[in-house]
N, C-alpha and C positions, 0 to 999 in steps of 0.2 A: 504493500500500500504506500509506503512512504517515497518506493523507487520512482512508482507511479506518478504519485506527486511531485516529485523533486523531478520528473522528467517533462510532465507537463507544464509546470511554469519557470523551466528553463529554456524549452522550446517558444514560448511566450515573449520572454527576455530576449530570447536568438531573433524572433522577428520586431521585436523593436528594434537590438542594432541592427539587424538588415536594413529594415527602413532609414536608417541614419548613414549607414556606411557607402550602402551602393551609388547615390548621389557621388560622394568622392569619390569613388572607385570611378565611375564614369570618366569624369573628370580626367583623373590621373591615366587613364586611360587614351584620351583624346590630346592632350597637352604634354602631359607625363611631367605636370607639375603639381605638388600637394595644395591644395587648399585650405589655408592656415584660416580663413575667419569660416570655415565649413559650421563650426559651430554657434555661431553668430547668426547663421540662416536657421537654425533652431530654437533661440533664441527668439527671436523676430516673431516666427512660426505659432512659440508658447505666446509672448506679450500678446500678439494680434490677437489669441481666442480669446484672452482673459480679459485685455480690456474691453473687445466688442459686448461680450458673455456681460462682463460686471456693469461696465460706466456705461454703455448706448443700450443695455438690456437685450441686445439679441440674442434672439436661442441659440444655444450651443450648437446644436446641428448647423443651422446655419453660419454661425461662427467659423466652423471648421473652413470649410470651403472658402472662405472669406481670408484665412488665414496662408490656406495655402496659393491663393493669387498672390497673397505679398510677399509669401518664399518666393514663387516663381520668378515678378516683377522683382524683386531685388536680384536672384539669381543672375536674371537675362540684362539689370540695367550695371551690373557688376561688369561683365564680359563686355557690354556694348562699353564702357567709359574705361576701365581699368586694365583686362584682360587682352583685351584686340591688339594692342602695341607688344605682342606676343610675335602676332604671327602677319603683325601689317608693317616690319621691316625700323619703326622705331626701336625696339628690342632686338640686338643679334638673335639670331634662333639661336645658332650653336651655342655662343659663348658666356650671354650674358643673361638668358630665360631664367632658370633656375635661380642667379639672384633675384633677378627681377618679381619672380613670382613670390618669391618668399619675402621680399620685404614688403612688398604690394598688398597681399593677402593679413600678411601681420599686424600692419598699419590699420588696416580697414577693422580687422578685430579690434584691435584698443580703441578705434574711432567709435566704432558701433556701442560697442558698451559702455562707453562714457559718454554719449552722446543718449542711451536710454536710462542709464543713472543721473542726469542732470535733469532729462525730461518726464520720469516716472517714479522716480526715485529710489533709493539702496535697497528700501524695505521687499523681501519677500511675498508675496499672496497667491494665492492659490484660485485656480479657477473652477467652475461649476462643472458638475460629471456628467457628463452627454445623458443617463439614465441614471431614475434615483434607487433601482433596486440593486442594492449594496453585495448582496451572494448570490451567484449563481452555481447549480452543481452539476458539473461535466465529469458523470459516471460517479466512482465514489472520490473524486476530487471536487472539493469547495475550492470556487475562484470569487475573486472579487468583480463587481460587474461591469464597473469601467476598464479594469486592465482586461477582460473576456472582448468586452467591445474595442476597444484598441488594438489589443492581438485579428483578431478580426477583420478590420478593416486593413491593418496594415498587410496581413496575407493575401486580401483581395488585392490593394496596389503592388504588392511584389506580382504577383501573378497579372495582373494588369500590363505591367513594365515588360516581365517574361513577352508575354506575346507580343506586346507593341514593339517590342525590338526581332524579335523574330520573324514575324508574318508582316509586320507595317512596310511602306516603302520607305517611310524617316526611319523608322529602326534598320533597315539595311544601309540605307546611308549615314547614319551612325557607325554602325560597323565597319563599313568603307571608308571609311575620314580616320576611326581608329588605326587601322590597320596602317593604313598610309594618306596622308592629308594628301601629298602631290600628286600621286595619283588617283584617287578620288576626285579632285580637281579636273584631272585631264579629262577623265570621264566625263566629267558633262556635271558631277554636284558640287553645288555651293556649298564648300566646306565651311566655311564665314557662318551661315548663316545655321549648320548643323551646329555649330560651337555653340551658337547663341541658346537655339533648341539644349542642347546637351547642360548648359548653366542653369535652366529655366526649371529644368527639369529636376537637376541635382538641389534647386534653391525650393522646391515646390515637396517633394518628399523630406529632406529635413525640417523643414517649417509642417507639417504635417504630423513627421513625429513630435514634435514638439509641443504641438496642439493636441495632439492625442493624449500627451504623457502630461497636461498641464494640470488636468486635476487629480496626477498622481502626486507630482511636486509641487515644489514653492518654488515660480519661477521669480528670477533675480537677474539683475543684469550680466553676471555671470555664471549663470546654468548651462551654458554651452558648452563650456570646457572641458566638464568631465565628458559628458557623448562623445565630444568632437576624439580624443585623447583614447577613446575607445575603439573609435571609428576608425582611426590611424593604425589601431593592433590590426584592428580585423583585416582591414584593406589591404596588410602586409602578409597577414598570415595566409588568406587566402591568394592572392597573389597580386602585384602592382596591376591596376586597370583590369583585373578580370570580374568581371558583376559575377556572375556565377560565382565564381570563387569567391568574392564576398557575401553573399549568398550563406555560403555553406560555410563557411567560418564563423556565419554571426551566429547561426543556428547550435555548432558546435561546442560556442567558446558560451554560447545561454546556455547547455546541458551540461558541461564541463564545471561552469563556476557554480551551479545550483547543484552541482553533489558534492564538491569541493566544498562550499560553506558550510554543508551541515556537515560532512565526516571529517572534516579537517580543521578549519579555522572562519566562521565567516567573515572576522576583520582583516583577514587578510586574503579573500575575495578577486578584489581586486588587483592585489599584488599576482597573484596566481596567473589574471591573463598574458600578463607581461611576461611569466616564467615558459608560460606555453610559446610565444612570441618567438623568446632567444632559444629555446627549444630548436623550433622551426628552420631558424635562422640559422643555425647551426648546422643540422643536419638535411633542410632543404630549403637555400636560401631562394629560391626561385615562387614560396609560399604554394601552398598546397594546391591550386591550381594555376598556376603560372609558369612560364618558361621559361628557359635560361638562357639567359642574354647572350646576343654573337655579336663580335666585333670583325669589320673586313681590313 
């Protein structure tokens, strides 16, 4: 019974960081550069529910969806102002991306969160739970009824995502820009403009998780840190830019740390993902679905 438990709402935890991680994976995928304020578009994601939910009174259902436009629209207005001098010849590709993206992306974190702590302020609150029935029971597991609705919808959007990049014509061209931007290009698709699609997208599922997970926490100008810090294991563990592989690491490292805390240590929980990590990284640095890099 208790394996039971402890498997079910680790799987639960797995599709929250999926919903959080794949966003970057994308990302790091098409650029193959990390996105340092990744947690900042969750952030944003949790504030949007709580305040439409609290101070404008809108239903939370409808909040959600409201929230995750303002992931998306800050995602795509990120890439359209910050990101483009990547790959539109102001930024060397070769040489100088990788600084570039890391102070770019860093800067915009410390901006965002001091810029939501001067306008909403330090204090922590908590938002309203999409449904008020507090237990639900899934077989002889008691779940709580907002994290059930949460796991929930975020399995519908992973499964959403899944298809739209496989069967979509923008999810093939997706793939195409990954694989190779210049020739994707030749082909005939606007890779410029899959970028934008591809930030919108990664800014629209973290501000979703975020909204989802808002009335599990107390969000604060700095709630994004820890997801985001999580979302970096996973993306590594599973492997740089493969969604799949993020995928199945978030899933992994949710059923891994939920037996881990009870038969071992729960305060050290979190230390645990990190030992799985240098594990990985050790013995297969290419992360559990990813490749190993050729140089010509």
């Amino acid at each position: 019974m208790l394996a039971l438990d402890l498997l079910v709402n680790g799987l639960i935890f797995g599709l929250f960081y999926a919903l959080m991680a794949v966003g970057l994976a994308m990302i790091f995928g098409v650029l193959k550069v990390v996105n340092f304020a990744h947690g900042e578009f969750y952030m944003v994601g949790a504030y949007t529910y709580v305040l439409l939910a609290l101070k404008l009174d809108i239903s939370p259902w409808a909040a959600l969806p409201l929230a995750a436009v303002a992931g998306a629209g800050l995602g795509w207005l990120v890439e359209r102002t910050l990101m483009r001098p990547l790959y539109s010849g102001y930024a060397s590709w070769s040489l100088m991306k990788d600084e570039y993206a890391v102070v770019v992306t860093f800067g915009l974190s410390l901006l965002l969160i001091n810029v939501v702590d001067k306008v909403v302020g330090p204090y922590p609150f908590r938002g309203p739970a999409l449904i008020e029935t507090s237990r639900f029971s899934l077989g002889p597991v008691m779940l709580n009824g907002q994290k059930l609705i949460a796991a929930g919808l975020s399995l519908a959007l992973l499964v959403g995502l899944a298809l739209f990049i496989k069967r979509s014509l923008w999810g093939r061209q997706i793939q195409a820009v990954a694989q190779n931007r210049l020739g994707a290009s030749l082909a005939g698709i606007d890779a410029t403009r899959t970028t934008s699609l591809i930030f919108a997208i990664s800014g629209l599922l973290a501000a979703l998780s975020g909204a989802l997970l808002a009335p599990l926490i107390n969000p604060a100008p700095d709630v994004g840190a820890f997801p985001a810090v999580k979302s970096y294991v996973i993306v590594v563990l599973g492997g740089m830019g493969s969604i799949w592989g993020a995928m199945a690491a978030a899933l992994l490292l949710g059923v891994l740390e939920a037996f881990f805390a009870v038969y071992v240590s729960y305060d050290y929980r979190d230390a645990f993902g990190l030992l799985i990590l240098i594990l990985v990284l050790l013995f297969r640095p290419q992360g559990l679905m990813g490749e190993k890099g050729r140089e010509v």
